[in-house]
Backbone bond lengths (Angstrom), bond angles and torsions (degrees), N, CA, C in turn:
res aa  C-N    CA-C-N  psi(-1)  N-CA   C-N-CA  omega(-1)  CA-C   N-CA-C  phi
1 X - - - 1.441 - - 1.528 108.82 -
2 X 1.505 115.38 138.99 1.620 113.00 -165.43 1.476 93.35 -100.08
3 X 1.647 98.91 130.08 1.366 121.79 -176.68 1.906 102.99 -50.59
4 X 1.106 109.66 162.59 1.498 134.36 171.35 1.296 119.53 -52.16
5 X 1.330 129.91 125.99 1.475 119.24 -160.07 1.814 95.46 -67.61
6 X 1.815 132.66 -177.80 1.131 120.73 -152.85 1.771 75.06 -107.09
7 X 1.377 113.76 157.62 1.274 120.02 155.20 1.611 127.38 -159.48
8 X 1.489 125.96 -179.74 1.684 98.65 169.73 1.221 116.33 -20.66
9 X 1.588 114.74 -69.54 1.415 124.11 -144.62 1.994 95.18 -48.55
10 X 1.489 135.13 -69.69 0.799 132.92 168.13 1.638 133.20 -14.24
11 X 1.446 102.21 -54.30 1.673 116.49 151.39 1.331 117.30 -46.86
12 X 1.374 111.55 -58.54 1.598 105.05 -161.61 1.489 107.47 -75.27
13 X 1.404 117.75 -31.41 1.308 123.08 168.35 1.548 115.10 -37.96
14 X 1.032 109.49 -53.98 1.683 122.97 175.98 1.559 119.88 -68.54
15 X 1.123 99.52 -45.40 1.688 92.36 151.31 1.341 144.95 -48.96
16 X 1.380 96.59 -35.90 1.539 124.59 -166.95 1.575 89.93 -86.07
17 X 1.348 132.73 -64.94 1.188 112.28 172.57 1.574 137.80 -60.24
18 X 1.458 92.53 -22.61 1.993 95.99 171.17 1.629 102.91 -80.37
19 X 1.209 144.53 -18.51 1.404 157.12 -178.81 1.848 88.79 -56.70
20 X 2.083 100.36 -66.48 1.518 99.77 -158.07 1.714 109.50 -80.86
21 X 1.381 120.91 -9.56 1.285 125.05 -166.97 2.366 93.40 -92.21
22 X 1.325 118.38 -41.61 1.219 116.75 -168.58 2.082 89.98 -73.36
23 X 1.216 122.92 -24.73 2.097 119.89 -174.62 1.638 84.69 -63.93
24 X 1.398 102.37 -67.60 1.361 107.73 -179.51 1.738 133.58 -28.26
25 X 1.077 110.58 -53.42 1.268 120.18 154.11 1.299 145.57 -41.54
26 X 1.795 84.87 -49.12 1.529 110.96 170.69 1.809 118.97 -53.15
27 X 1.961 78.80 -44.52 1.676 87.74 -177.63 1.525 121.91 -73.46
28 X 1.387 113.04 -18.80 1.100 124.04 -172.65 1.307 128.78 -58.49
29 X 1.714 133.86 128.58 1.468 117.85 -176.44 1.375 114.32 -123.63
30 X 1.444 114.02 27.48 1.416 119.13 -164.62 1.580 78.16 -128.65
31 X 1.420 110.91 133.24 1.660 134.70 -165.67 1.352 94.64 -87.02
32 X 1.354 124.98 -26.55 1.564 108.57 -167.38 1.639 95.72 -90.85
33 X 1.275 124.26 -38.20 1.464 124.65 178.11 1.211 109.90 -67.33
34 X 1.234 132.99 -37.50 1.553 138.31 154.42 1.991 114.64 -20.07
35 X 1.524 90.58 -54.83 1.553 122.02 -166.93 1.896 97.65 -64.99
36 X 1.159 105.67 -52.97 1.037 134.39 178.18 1.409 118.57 -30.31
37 X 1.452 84.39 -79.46 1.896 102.02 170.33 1.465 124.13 -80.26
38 X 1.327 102.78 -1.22 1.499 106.90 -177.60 1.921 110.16 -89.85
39 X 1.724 92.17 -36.17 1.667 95.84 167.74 1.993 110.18 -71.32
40 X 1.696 113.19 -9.26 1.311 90.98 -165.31 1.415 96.73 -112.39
41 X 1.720 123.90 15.78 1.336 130.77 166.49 1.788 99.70 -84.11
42 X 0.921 106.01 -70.27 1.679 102.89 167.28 1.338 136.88 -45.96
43 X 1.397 97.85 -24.40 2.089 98.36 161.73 1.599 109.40 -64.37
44 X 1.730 115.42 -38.89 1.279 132.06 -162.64 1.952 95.45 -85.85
45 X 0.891 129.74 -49.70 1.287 140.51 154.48 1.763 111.19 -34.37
46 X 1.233 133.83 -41.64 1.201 141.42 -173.45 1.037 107.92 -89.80
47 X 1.950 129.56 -58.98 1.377 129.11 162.46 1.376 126.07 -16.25
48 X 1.787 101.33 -63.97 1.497 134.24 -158.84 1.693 90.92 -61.14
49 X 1.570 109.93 -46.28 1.580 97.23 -179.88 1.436 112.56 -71.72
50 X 1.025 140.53 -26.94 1.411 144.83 -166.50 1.279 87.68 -78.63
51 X 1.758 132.15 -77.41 1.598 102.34 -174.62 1.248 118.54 -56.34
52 X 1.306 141.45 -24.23 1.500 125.83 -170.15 1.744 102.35 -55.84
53 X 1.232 84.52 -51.47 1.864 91.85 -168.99 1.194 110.34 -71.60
54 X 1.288 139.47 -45.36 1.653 106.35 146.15 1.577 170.15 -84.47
55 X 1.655 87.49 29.28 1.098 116.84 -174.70 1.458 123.48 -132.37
56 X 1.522 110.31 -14.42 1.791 119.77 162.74 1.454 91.71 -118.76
57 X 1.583 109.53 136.88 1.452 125.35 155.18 1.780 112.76 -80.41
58 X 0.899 119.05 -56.87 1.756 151.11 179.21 1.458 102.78 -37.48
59 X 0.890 134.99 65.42 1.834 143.68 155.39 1.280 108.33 -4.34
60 X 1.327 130.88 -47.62 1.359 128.52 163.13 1.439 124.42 -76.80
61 X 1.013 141.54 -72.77 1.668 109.99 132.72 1.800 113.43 29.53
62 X 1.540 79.57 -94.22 1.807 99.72 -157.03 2.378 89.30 -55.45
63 X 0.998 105.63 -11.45 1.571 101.85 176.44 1.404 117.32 -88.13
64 X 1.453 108.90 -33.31 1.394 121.67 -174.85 1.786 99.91 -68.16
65 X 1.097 131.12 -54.40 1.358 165.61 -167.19 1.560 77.02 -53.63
66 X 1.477 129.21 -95.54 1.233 143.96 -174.69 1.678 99.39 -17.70
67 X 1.375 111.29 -76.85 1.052 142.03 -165.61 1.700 91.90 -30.53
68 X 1.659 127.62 -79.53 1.486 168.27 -147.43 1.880 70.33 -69.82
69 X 1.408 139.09 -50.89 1.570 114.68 -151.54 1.874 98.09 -108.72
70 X 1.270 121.57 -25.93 1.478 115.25 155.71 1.292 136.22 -65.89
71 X 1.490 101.89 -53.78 1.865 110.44 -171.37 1.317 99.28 -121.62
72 X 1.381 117.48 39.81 1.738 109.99 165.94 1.795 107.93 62.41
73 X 0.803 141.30 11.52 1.549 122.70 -164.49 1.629 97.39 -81.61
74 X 1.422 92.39 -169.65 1.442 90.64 -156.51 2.132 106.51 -80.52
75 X 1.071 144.55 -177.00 1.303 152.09 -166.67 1.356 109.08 -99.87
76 X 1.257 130.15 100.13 1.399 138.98 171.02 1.712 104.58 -31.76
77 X 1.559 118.56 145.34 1.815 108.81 171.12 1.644 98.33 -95.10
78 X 1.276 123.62 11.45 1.235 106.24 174.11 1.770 114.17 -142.26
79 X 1.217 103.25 137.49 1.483 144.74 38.50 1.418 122.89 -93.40
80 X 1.522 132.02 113.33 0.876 129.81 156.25 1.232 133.24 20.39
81 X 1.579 138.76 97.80 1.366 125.51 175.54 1.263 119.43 -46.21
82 X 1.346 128.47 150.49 1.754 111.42 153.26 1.142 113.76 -92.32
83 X 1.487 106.67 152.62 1.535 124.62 -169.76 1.744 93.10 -39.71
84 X 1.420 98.44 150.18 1.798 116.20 169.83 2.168 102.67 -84.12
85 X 1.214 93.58 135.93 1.279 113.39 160.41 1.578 99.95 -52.92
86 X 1.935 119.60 144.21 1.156 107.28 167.45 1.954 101.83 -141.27
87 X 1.522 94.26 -24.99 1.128 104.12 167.07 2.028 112.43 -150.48
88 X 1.365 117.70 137.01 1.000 117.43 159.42 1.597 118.66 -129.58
89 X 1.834 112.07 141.34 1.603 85.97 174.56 1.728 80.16 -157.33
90 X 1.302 108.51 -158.36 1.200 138.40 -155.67 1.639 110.06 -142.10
91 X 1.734 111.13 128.53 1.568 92.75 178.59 1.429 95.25 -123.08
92 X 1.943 127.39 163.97 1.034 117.64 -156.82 1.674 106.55 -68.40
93 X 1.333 154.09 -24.05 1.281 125.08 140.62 1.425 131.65 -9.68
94 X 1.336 120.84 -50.07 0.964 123.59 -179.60 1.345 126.88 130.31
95 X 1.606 103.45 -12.73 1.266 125.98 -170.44 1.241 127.37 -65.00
96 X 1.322 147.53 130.18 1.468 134.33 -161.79 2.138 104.82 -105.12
97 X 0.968 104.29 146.65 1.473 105.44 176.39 1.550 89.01 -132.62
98 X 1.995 100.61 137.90 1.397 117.08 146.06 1.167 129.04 -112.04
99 X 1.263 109.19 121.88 1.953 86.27 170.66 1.763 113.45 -117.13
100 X 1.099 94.96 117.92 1.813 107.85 170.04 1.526 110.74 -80.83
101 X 1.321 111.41 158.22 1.093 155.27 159.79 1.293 134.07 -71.83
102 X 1.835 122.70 45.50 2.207 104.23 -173.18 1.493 138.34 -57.76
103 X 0.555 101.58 178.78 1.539 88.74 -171.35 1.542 106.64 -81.35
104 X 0.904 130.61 -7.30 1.764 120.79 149.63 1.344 104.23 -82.47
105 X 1.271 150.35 40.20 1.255 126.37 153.49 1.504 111.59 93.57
106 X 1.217 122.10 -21.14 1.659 118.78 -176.93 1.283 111.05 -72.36
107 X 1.258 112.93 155.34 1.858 119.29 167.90 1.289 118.77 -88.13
108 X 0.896 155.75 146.69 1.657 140.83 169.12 1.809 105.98 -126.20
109 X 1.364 107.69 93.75 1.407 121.82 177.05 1.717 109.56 -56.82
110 X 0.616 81.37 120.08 2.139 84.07 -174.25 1.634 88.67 -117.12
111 X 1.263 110.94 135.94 1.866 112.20 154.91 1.871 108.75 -147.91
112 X 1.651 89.34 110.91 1.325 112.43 164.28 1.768 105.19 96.35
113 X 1.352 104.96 -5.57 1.947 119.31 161.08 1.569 91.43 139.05
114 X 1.587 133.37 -13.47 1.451 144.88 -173.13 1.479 108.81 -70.83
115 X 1.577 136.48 101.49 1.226 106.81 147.83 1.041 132.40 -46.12
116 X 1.735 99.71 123.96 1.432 98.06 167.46 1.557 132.07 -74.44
117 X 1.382 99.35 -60.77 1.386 132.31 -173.86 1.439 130.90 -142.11
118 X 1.252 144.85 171.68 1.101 152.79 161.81 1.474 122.67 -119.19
119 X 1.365 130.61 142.24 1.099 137.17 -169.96 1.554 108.28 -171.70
120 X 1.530 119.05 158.70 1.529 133.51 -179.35 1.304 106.91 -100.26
121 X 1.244 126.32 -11.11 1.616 112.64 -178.74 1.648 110.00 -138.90
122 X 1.276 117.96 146.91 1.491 131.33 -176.33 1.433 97.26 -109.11
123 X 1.702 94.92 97.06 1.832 106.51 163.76 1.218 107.40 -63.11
124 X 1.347 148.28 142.42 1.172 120.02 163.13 2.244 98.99 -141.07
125 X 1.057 117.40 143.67 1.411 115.60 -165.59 1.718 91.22 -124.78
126 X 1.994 96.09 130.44 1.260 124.07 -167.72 1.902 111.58 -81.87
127 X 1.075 143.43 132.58 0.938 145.05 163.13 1.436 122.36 -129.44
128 X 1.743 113.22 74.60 1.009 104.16 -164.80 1.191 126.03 107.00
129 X 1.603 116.92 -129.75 1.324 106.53 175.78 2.205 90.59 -131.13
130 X 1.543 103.25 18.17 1.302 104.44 159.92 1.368 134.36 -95.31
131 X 1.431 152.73 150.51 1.298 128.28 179.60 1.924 106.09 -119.86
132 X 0.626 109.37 120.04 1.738 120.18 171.83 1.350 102.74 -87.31
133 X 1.550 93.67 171.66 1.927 104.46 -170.75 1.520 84.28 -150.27
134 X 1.148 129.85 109.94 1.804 136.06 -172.99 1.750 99.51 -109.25
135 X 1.317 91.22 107.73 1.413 94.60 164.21 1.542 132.07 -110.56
136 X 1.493 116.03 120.12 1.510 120.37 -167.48 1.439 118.33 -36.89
137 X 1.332 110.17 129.02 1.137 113.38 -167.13 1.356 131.42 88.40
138 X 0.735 122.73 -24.47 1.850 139.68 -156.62 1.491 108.26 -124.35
139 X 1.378 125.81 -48.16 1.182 123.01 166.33 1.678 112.38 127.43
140 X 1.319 130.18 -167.86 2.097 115.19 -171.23 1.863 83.75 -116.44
141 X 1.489 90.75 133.45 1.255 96.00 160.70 1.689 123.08 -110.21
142 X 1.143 129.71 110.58 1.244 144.74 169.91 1.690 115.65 -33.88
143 X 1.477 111.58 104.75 1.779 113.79 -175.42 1.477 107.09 -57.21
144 X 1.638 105.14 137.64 1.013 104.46 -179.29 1.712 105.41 -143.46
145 X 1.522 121.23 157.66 1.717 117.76 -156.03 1.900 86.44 -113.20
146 X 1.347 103.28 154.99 1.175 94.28 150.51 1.815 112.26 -133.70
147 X 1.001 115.82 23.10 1.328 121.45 155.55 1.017 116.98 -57.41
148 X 1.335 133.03 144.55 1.511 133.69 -169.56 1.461 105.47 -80.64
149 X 1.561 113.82 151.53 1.489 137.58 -175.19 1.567 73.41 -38.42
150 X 1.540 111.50 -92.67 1.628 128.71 176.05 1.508 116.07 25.42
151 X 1.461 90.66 -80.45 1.840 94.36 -172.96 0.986 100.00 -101.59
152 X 1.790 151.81 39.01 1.419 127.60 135.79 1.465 93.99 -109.69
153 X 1.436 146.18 12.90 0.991 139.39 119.54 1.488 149.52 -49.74
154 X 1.316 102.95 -41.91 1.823 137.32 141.64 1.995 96.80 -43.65
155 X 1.064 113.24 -84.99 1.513 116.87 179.26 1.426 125.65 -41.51
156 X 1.150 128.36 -21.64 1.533 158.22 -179.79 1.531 104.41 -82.35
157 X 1.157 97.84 -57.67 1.527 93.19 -170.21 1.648 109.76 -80.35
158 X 1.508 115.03 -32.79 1.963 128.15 162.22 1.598 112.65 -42.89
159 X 1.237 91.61 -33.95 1.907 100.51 -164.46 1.657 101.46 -95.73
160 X 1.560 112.07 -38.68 1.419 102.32 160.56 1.417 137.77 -57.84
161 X 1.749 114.85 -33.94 0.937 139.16 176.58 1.612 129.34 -134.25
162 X 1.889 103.63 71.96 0.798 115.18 -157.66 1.922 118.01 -58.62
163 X 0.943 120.62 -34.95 1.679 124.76 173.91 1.012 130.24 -59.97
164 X 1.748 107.99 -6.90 1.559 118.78 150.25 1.309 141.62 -77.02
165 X 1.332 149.34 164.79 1.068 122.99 -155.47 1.856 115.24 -92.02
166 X 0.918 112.27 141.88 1.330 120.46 177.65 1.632 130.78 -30.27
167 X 0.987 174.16 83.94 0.824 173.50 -114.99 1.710 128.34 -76.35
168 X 1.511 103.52 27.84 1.594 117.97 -161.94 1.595 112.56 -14.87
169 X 1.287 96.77 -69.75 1.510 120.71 -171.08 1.246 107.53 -36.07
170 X 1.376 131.27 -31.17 1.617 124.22 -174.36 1.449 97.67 -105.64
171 X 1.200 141.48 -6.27 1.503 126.63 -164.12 1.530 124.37 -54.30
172 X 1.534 93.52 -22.25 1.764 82.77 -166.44 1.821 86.73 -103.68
173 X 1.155 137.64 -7.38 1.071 119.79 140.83 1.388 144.80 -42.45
174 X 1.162 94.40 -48.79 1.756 107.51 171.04 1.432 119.14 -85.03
175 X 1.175 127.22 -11.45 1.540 138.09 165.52 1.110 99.14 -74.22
176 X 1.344 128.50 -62.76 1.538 133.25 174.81 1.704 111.12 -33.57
177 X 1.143 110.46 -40.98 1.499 114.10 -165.52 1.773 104.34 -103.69
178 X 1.192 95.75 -1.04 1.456 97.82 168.93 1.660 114.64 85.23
179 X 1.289 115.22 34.07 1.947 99.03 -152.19 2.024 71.22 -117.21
180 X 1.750 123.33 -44.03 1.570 77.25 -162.82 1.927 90.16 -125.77
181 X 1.307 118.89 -158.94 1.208 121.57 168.35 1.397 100.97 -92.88
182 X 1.627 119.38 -174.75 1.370 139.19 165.95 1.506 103.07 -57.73
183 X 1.259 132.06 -8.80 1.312 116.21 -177.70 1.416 118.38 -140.57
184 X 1.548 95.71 29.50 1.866 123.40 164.83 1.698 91.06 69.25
185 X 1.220 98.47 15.66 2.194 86.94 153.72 1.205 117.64 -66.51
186 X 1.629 133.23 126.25 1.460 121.91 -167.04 1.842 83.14 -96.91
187 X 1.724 82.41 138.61 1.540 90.91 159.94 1.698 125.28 -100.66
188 X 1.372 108.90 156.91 1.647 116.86 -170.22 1.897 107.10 -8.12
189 X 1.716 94.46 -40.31 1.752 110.47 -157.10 2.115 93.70 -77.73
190 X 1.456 97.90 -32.74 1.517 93.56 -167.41 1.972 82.76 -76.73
191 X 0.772 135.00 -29.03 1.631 127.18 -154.50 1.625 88.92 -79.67
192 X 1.461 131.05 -40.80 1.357 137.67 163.32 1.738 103.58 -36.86
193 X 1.065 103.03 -102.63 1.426 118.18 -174.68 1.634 117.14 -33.17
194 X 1.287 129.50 -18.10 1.617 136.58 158.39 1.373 119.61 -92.00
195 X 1.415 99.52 13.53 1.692 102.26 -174.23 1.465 116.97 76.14
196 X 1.011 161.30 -25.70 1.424 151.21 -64.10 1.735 85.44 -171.87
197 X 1.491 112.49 141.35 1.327 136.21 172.62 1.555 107.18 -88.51
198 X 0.876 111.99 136.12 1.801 108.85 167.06 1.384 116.10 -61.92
199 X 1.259 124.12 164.71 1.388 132.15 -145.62 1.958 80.07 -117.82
């Protein structure tokens, strides 16, 4: 499956984790864990330049960006987020449906990489403790995650026991798949995938 085109959201993601990995550090009083997080602020530091540079042309931009992951300033809106995952599944054909989220609010039904359609609301029909998305003509496709068991297990146990620490290591996994925000807010899709009713 071809990864997510690159956009803010990707940036800020990386920020957001070099933000909680450099507190961490800060807090830290054991020299080897110091060592630790200091080599895994600079992996995140190295990334962050590799997407900037292939994903902003605009030098100012690529400053603003800088700016937003050193001295806190505020988050450039460009490059463009890509649409949010809101539903993905599979119907027994075989066929895969996505539907994103743009940033005006539209859905964009894709089946098999094809837009299909557009629409403002996600019908979606319960079976259980599964949710399908049935589209006329075409047939219900059954939601399906591709985040690893791993980190919506990791996320499961964060959301059970919130005063523990967050689950860094999977975040941009699970953003990718649409289940939480940059700041482990589960969305409708993450409240799906943990079983769990909205509050």
């Amino acid at each position: 499956m071809p990864s997510p085109p690159v956009g803010c959201r990707e940036l800020d993601l990386l920020v957001h984790e070099a933000l909680h990995v450099h507190n961490e550090h800060a807090r830290a009083t054991s020299e080897s864990v110091r060592r630790k997080l200091h080599a895994r602020l600079l992996e995140l530091e190295e990334r962050f330049e590799r997407v900037l540079t292939e994903s902003v042309s605009d030098e100012a931009v690529r400053r603003a960006w800088r700016e937003h992951l050193h001295a806190r300033g505020p988050a450039p809106a460009e490059p463009p987020p890509p649409p949010i995952i809101v539903f993905r599944g599979r119907s027994e054909a075989g066929s895969e449906v996505v539907v994103r989220a743009a940033s005006n609010g539209e859905l964009r039904v894709e089946v098999d990489g094809a837009l299909l359609n557009r629409t403002v609301a996600l019908a979606l029909r319960q079976d259980g403790e599964r949710s399908f998305f049935p589209i006329k003509g075409v047939g219900d496709f059954g939601e399906t995650f591709v985040a690893s068991a791993e980190a919506i297990e990791a996320l499961r146990a964060w959301v059970d026991e919130p005063r523990g620490k967050p689950p860094w290591e999977h975040l941009r996994e699970l953003a990718d798949d649409g289940l939480v925000g940059k700041d482990f807010a589960l969305t409708p899709r993450g409240r799906r995938a943990l079983g769990r009713t909205a509050a």
